[in-house]
C-alpha positions as CSV (number, residue, x, y, z in Angstrom):
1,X,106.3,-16.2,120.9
2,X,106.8,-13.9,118.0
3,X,110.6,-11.9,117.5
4,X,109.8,-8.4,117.9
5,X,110.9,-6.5,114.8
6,X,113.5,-3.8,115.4
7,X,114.1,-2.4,112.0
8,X,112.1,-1.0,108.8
9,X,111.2,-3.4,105.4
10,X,112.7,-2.4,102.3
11,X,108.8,-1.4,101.4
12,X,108.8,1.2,104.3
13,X,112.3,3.0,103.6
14,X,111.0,3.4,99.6
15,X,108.1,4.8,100.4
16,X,109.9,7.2,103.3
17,X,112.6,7.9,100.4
18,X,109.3,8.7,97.8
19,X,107.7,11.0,100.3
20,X,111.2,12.8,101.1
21,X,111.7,13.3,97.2
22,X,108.0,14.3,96.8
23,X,108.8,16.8,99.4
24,X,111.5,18.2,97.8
25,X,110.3,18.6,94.9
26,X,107.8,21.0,95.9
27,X,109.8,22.8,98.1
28,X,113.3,23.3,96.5
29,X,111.3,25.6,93.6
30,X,109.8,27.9,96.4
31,X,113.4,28.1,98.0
32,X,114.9,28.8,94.9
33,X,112.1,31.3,94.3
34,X,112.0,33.5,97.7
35,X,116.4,33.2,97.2
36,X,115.7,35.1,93.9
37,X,113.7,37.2,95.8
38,X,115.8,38.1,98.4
39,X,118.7,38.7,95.4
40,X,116.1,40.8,93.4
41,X,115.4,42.9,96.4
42,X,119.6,43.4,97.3
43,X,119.4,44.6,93.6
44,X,116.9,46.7,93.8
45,X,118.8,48.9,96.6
46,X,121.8,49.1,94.6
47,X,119.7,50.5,91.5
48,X,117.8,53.1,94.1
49,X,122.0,53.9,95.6
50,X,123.2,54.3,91.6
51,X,119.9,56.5,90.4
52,X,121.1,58.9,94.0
53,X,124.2,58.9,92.9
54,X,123.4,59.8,89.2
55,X,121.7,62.9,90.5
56,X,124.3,64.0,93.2
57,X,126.8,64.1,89.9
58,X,124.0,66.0,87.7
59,X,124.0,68.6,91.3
60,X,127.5,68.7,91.0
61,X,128.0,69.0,87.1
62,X,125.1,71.8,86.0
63,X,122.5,69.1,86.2
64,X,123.8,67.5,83.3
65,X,124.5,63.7,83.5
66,X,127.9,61.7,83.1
67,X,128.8,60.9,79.6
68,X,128.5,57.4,78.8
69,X,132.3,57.3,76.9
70,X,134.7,60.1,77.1
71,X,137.6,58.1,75.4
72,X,138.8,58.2,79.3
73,X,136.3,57.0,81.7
74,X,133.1,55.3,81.5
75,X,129.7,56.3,83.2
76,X,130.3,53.8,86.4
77,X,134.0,55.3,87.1
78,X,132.6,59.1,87.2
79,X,129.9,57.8,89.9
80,X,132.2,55.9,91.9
81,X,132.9,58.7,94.3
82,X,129.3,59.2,95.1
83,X,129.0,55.7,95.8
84,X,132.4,54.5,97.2
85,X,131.4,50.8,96.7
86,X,132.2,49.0,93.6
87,X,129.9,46.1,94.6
88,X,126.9,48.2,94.7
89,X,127.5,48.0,90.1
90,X,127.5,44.4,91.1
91,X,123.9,42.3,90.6
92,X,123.6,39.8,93.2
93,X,122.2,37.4,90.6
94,X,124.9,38.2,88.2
95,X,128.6,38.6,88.7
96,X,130.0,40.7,86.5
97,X,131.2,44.2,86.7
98,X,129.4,46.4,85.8
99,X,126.0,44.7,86.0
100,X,124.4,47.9,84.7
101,X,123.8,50.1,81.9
102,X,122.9,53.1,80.9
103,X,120.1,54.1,78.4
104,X,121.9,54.9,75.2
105,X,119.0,57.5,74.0
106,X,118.2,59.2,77.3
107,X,121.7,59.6,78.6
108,X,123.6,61.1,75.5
109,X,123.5,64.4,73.9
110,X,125.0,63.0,70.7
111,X,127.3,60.3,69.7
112,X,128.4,61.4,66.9
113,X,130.3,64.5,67.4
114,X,133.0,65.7,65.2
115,X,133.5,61.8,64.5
116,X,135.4,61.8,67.9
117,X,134.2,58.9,70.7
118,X,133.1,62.0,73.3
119,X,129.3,61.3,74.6
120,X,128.2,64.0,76.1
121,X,126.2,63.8,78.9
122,X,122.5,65.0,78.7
123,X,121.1,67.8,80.9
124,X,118.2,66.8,83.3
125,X,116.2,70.2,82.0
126,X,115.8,68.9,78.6
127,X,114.6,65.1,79.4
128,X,110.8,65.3,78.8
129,X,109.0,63.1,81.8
130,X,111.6,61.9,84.0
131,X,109.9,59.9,85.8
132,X,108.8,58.2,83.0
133,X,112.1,58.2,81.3
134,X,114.9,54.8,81.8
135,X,118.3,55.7,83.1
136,X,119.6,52.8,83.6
137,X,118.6,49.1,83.8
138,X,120.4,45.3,84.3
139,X,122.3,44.7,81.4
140,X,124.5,42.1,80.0
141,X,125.3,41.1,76.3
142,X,123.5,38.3,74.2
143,X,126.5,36.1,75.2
144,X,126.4,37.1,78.6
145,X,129.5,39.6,78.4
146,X,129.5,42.8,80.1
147,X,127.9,45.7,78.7
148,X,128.0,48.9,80.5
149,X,124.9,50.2,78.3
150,X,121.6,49.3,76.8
151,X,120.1,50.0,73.4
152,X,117.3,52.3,73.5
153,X,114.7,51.3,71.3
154,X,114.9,54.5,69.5
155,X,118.2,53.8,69.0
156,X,117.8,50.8,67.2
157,X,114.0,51.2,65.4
158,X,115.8,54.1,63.7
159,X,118.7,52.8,62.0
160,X,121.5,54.4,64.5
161,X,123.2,51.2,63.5
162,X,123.9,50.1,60.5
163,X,121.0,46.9,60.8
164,X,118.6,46.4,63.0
165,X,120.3,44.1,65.6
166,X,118.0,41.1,67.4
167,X,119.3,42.4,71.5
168,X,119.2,45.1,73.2
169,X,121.5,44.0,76.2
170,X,118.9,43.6,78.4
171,X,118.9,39.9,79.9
172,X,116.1,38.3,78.7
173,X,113.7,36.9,80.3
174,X,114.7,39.3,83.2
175,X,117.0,38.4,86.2
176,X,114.6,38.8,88.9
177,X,111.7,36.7,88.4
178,X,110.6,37.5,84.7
179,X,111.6,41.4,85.1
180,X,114.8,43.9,85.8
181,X,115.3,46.6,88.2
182,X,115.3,50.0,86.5
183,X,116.4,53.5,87.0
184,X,114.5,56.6,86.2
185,X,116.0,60.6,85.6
186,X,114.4,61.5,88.8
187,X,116.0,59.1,90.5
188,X,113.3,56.6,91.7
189,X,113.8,53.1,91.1
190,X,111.4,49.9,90.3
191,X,111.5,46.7,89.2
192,X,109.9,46.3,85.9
193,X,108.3,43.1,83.9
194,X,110.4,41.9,81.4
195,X,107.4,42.5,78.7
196,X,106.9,45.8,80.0
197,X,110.1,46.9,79.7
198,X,110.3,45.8,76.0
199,X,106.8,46.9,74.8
200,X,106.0,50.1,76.9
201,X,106.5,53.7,75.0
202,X,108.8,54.9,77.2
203,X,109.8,58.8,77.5
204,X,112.5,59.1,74.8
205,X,112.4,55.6,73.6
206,X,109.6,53.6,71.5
207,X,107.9,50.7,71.5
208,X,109.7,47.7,70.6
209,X,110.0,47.4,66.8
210,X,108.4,44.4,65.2
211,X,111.8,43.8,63.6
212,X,113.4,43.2,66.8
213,X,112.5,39.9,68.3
């Protein structure tokens, strides 16, 4: 009479294990993707709570718009008491405070006045387009350091700085699945292709120079 068998072969469990890591393989990506979804989507509400804020303070201040650097306080400081939440300047897919920055171009006046470090704000009435004109965006430095603005590409094409510099402190190739969230001067909010933020002609800003790679 033949033993019955009561376990698996060595054959059997290896081809179990292949099938489990087969398995995996597919699957982890798509976790990983609809996770970076979810974060992209948290994001996206605090970029829609920031661009309310932003026009609350313009309401508030003869619909001009915080200065970016008074010497005193930055941009993120003067909105805090419309927001009340310092997690909200907080990217869910990157840690680091604040995760946001302003348009350079859009949001100033000047920079350059009477040599002192006072940027004033802009006033909504003169920003041709708003809702075609970038606020603010997700922003971190080329070495993944904080930066509380981003370089518009005005800014850059036309020698503001010294030399043409190869970032713009937006995080390349986007947080949130190849794109950031953005802000506009209206206040609406949208997440934007990473290309399309770099090569559209934006209100107040240009296309990306072919200097800057």
């Amino acid at each position: 009479m033949r033993q019955r068998r009561t376990g698996f072969t060595l054959i059997e469990l290896l081809v179990v294990i292949a099938i489990i890591a087969i398995l995996a393989a597919i699957l982890f990506p798509v976790f990983a993707k609809a996770r970076e979804k979810a974060r992209q989507s948290s994001c996206l509400s605090n970029t829609r709570q920031i661009g309310t804020a932003f026009m609350s303070y313009a309401q508030d201040y003869d619909e001009c718009l915080p200065g970016m650097d008074n010497d005193v306080v930055n941009w993120y400081v003067l909105l805090q008491p419309y927001i009340k939440n310092t997690q909200i300047f907080v990217c869910p897919s990157r840690n680091n405070y604040p995760g946001y920055g302003c348009c350079w171009y859009n949001m100033m006046v000047d920079w350059t006045a009477a040599g002192t470090n006072i940027l004033r704000g802009q006033s909504l009435g003169n920003i041709t387009r708003p809702a075609d004109a970038l606020l603010f965006t997700e922003s971190e430095g080329s070495d993944g350091s904080v930066a509380y603005y981003v370089d518009s590409l005005r800014c850059v094409a036309f020698g503001t700085y010294a030399a043409p510099r190869n970032y713009d402190n937006m995080p390349y190739p986007g947080r949130h699945n190849g794109g950031n969230n953005c802000g506009f001067c209206d206040g609406h909010a949208k997440w934007v292709s990473f290309m399309d933020l770099r090569s559209t002609s934006w209100s107040g800003w240009t296309s990306q120079p072919s200097t800057i790679q």
